[in-house]
mmCIF file of the N, C-alpha and C atoms, coordinates in Angstrom:
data_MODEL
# 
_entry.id   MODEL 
# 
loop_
_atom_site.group_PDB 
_atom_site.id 
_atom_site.type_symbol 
_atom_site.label_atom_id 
_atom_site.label_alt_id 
_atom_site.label_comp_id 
_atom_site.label_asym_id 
_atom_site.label_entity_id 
_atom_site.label_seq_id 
_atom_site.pdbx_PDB_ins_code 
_atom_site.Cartn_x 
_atom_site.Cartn_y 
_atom_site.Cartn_z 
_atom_site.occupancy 
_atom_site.B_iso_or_equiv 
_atom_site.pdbx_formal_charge 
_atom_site.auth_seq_id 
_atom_site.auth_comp_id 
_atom_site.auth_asym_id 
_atom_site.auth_atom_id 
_atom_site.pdbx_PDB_model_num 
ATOM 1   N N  . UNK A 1 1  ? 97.729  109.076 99.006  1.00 0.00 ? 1  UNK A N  1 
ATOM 2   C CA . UNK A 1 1  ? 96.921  107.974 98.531  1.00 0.00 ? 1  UNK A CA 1 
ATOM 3   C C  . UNK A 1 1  ? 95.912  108.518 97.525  1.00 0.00 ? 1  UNK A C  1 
ATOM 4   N N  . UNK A 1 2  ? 96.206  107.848 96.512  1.00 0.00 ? 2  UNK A N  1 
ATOM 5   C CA . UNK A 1 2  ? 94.382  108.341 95.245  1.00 0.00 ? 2  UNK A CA 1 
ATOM 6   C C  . UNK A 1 2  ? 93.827  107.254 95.219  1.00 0.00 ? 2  UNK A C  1 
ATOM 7   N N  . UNK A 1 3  ? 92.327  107.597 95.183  1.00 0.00 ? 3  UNK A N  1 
ATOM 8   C CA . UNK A 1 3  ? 91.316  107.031 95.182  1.00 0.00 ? 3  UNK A CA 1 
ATOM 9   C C  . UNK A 1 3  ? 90.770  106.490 93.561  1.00 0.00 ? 3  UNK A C  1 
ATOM 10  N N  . UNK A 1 4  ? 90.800  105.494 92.990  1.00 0.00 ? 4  UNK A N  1 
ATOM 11  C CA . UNK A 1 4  ? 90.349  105.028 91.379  1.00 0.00 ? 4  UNK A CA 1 
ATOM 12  C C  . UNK A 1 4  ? 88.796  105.265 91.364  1.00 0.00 ? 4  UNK A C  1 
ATOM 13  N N  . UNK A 1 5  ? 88.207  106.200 90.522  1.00 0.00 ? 5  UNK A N  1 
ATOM 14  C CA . UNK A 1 5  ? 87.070  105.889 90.384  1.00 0.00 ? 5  UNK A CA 1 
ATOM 15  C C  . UNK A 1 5  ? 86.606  105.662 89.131  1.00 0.00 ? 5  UNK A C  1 
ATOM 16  N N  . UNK A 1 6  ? 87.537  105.977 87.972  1.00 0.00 ? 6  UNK A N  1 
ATOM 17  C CA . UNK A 1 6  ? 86.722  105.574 86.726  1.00 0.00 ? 6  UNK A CA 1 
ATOM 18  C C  . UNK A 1 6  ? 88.490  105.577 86.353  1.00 0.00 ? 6  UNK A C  1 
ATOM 19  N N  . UNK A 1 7  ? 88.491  104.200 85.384  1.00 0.00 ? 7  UNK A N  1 
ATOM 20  C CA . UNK A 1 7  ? 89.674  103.865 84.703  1.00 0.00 ? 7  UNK A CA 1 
ATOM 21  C C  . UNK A 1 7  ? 90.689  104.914 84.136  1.00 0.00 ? 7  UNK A C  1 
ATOM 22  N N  . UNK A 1 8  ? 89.811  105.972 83.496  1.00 0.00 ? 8  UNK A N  1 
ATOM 23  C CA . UNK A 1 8  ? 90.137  106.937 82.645  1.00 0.00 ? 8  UNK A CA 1 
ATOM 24  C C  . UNK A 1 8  ? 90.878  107.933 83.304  1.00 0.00 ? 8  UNK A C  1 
ATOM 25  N N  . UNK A 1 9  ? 91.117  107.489 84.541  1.00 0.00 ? 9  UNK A N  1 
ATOM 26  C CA . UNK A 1 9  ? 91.438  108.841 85.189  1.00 0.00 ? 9  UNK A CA 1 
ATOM 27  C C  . UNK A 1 9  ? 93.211  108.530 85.308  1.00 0.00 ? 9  UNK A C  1 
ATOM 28  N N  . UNK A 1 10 ? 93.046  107.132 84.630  1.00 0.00 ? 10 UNK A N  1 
ATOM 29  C CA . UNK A 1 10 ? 94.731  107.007 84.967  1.00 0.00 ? 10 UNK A CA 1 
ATOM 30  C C  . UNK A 1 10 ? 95.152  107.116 83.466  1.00 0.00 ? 10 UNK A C  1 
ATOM 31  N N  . UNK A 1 11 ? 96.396  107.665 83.580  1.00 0.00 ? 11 UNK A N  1 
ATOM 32  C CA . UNK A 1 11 ? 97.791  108.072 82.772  1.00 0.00 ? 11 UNK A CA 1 
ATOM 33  C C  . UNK A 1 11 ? 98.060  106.321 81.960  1.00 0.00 ? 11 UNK A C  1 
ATOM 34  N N  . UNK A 1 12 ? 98.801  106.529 80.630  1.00 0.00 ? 12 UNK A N  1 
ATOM 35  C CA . UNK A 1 12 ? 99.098  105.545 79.815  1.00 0.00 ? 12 UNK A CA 1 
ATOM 36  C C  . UNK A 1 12 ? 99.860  104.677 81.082  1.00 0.00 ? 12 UNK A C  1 
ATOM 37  N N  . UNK A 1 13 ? 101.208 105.283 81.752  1.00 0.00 ? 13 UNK A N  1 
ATOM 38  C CA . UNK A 1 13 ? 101.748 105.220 82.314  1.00 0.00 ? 13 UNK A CA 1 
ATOM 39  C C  . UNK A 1 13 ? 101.544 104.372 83.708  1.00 0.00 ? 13 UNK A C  1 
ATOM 40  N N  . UNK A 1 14 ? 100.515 104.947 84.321  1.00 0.00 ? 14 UNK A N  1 
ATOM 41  C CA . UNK A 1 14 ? 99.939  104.246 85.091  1.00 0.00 ? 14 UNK A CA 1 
ATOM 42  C C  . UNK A 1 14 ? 99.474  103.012 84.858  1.00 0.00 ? 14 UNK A C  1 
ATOM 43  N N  . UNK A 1 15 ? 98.680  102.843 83.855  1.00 0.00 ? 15 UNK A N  1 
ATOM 44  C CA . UNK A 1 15 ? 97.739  101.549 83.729  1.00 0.00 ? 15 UNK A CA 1 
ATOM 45  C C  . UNK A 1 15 ? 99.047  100.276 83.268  1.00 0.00 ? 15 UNK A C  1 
ATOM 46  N N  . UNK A 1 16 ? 100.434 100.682 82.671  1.00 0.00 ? 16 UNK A N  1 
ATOM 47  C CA . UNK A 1 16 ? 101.023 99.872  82.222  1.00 0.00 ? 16 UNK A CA 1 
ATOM 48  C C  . UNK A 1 16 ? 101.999 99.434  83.231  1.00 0.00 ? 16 UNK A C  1 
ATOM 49  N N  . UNK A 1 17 ? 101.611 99.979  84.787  1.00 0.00 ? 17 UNK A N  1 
ATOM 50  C CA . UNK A 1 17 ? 102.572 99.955  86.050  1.00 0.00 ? 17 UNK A CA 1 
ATOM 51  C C  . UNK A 1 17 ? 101.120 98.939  86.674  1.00 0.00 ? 17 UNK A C  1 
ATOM 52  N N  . UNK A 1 18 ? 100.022 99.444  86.388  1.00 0.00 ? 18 UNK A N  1 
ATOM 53  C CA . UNK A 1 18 ? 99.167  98.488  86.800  1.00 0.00 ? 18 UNK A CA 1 
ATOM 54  C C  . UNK A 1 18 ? 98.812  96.793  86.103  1.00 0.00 ? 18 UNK A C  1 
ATOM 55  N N  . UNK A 1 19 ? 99.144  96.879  85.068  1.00 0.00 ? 19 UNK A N  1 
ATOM 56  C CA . UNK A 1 19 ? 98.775  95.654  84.568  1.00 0.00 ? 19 UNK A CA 1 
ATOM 57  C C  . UNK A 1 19 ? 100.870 94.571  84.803  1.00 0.00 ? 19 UNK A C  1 
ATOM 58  N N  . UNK A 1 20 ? 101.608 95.163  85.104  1.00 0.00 ? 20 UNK A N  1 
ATOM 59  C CA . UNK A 1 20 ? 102.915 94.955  85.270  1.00 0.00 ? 20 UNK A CA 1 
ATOM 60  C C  . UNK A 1 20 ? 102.694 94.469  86.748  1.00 0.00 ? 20 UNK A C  1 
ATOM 61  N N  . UNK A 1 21 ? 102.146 95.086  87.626  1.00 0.00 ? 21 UNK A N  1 
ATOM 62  C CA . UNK A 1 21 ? 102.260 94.849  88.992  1.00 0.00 ? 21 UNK A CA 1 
ATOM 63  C C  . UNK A 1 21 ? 101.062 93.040  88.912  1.00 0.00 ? 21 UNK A C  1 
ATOM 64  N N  . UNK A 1 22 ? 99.948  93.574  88.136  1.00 0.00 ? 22 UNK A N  1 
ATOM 65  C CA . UNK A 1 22 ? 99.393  92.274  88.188  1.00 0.00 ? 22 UNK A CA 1 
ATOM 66  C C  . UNK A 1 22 ? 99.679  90.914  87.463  1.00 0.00 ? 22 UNK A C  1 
ATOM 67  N N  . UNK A 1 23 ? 101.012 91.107  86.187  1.00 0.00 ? 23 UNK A N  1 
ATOM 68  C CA . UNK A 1 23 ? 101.668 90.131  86.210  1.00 0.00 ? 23 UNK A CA 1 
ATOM 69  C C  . UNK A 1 23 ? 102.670 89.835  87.163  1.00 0.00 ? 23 UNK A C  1 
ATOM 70  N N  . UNK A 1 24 ? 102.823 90.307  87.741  1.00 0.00 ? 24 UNK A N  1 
ATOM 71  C CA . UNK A 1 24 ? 103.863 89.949  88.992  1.00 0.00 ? 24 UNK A CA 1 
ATOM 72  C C  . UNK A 1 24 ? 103.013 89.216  90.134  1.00 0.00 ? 24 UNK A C  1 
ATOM 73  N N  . UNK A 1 25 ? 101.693 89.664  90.465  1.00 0.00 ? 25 UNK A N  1 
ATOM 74  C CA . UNK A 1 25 ? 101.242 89.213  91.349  1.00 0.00 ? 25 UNK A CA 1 
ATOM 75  C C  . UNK A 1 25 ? 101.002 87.892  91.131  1.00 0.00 ? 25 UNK A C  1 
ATOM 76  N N  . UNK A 1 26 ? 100.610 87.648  89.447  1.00 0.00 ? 26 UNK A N  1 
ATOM 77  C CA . UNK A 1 26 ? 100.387 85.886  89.085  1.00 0.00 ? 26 UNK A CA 1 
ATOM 78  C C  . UNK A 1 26 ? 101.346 85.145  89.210  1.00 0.00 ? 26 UNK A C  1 
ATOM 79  N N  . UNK A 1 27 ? 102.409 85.301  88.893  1.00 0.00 ? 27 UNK A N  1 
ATOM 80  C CA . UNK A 1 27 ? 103.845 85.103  88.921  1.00 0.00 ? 27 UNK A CA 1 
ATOM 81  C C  . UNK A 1 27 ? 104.669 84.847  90.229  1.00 0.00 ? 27 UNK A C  1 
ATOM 82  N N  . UNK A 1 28 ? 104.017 85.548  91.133  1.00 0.00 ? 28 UNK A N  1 
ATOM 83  C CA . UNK A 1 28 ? 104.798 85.210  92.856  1.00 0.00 ? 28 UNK A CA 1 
ATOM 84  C C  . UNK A 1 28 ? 103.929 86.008  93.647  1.00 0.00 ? 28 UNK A C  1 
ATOM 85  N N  . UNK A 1 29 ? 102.423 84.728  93.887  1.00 0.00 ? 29 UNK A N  1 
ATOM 86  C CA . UNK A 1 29 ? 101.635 84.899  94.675  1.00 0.00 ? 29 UNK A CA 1 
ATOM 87  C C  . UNK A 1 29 ? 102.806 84.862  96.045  1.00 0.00 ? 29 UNK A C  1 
ATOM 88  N N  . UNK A 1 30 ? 103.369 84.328  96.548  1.00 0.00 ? 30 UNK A N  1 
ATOM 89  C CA . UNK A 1 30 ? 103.845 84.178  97.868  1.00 0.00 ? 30 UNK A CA 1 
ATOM 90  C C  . UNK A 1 30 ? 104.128 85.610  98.503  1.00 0.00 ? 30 UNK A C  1 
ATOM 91  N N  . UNK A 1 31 ? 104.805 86.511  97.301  1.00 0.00 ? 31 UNK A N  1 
ATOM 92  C CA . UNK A 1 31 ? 105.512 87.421  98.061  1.00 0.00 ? 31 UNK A CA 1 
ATOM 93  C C  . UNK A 1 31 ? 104.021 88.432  98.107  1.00 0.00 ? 31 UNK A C  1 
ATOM 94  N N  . UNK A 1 32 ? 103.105 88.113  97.458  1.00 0.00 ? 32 UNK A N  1 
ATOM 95  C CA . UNK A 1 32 ? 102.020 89.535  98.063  1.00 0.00 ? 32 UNK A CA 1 
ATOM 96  C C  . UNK A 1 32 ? 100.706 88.937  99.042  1.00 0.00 ? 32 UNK A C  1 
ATOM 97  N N  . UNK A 1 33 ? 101.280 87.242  99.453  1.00 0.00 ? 33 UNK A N  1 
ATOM 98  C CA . UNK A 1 33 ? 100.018 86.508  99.746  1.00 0.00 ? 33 UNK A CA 1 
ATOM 99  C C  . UNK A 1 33 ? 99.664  87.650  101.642 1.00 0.00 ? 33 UNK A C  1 
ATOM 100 N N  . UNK A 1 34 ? 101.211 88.117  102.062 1.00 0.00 ? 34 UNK A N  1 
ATOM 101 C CA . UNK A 1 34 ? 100.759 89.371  103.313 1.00 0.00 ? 34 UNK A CA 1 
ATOM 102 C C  . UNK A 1 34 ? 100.508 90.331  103.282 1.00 0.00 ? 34 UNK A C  1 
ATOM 103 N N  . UNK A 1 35 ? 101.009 90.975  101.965 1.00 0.00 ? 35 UNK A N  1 
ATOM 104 C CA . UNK A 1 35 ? 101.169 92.509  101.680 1.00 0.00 ? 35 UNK A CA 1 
ATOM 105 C C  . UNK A 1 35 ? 100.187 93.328  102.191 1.00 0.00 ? 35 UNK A C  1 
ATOM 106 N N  . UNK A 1 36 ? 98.666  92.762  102.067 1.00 0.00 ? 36 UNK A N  1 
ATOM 107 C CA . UNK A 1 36 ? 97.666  93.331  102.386 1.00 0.00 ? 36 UNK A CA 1 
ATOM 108 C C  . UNK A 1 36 ? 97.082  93.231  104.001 1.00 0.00 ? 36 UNK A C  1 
ATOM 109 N N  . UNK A 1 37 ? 97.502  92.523  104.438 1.00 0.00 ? 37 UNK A N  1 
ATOM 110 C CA . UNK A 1 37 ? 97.457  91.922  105.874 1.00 0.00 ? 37 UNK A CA 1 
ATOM 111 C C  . UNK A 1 37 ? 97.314  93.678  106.556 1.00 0.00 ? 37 UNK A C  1 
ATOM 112 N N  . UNK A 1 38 ? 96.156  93.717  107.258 1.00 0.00 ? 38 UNK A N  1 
ATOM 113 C CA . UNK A 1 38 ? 96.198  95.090  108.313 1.00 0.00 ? 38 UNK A CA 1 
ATOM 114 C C  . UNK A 1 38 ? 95.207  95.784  107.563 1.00 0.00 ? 38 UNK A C  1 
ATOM 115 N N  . UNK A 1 39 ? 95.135  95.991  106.373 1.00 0.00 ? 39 UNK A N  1 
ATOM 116 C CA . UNK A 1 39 ? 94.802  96.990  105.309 1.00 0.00 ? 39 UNK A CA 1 
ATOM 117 C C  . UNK A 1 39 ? 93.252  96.684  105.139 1.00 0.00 ? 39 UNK A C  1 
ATOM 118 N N  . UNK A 1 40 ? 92.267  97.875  105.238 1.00 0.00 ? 40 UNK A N  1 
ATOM 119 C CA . UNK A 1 40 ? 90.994  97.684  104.381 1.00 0.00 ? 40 UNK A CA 1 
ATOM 120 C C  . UNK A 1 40 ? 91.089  97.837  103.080 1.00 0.00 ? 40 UNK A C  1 
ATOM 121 N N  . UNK A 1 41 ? 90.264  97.535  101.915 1.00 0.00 ? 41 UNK A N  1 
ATOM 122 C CA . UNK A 1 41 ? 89.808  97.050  100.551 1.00 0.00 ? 41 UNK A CA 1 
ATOM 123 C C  . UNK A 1 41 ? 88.308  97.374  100.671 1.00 0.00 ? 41 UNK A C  1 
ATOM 124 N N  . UNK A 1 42 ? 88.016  98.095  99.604  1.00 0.00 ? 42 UNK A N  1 
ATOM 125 C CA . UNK A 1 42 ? 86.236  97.911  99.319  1.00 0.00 ? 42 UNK A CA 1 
ATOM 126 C C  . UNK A 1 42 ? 86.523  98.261  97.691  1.00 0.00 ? 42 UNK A C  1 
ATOM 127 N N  . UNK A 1 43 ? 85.571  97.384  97.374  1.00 0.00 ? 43 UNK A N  1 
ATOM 128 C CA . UNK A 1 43 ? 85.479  97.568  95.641  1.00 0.00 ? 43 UNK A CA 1 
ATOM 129 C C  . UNK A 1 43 ? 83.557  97.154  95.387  1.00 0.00 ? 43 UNK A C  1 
ATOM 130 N N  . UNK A 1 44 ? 83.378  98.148  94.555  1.00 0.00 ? 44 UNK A N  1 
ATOM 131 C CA . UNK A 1 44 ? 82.054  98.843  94.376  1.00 0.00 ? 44 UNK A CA 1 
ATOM 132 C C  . UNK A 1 44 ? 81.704  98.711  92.575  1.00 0.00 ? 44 UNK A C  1 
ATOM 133 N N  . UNK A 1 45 ? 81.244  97.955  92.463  1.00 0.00 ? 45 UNK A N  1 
ATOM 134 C CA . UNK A 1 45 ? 80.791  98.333  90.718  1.00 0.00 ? 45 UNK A CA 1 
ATOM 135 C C  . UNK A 1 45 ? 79.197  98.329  90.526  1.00 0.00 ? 45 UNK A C  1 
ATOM 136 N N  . UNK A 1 46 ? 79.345  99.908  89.611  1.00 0.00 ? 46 UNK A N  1 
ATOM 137 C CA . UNK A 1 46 ? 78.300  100.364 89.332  1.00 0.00 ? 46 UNK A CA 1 
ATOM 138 C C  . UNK A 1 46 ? 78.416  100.783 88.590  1.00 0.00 ? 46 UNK A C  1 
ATOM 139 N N  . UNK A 1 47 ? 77.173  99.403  87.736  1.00 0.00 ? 47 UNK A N  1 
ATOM 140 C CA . UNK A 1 47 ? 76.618  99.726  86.579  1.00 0.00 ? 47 UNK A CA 1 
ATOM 141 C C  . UNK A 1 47 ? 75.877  100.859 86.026  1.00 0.00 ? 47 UNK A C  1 
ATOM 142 N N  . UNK A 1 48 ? 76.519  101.400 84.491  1.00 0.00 ? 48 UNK A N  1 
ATOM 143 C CA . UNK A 1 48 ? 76.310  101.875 84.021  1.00 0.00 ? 48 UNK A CA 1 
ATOM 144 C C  . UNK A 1 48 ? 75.255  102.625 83.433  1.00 0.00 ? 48 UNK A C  1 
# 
């Protein structure tokens, strides 16, 4: 598992698997509406 802490830390590659996964997610909310079910999430922004 990696941890994101500043955008930059991901590969061209990556970010274009990330913005791909989040058109998919707009596209067929149903199939990720469990995915996360069980799982913690924390998201932190700090300003600059």
């Amino acid at each position: 598992m990696r941890h994101l802490i500043d955008i930059m830390e991901l590969s061209v590659d990556e970010l274009q698997d990330l913005i791909q996964t989040a058109e998919d997610i707009i596209a067929r909310p149903e199939h990720y509406a469990e995915i996360c079910k069980g799982k913690k999430l924390a998201s932190c922004h700090c300003p600059r």
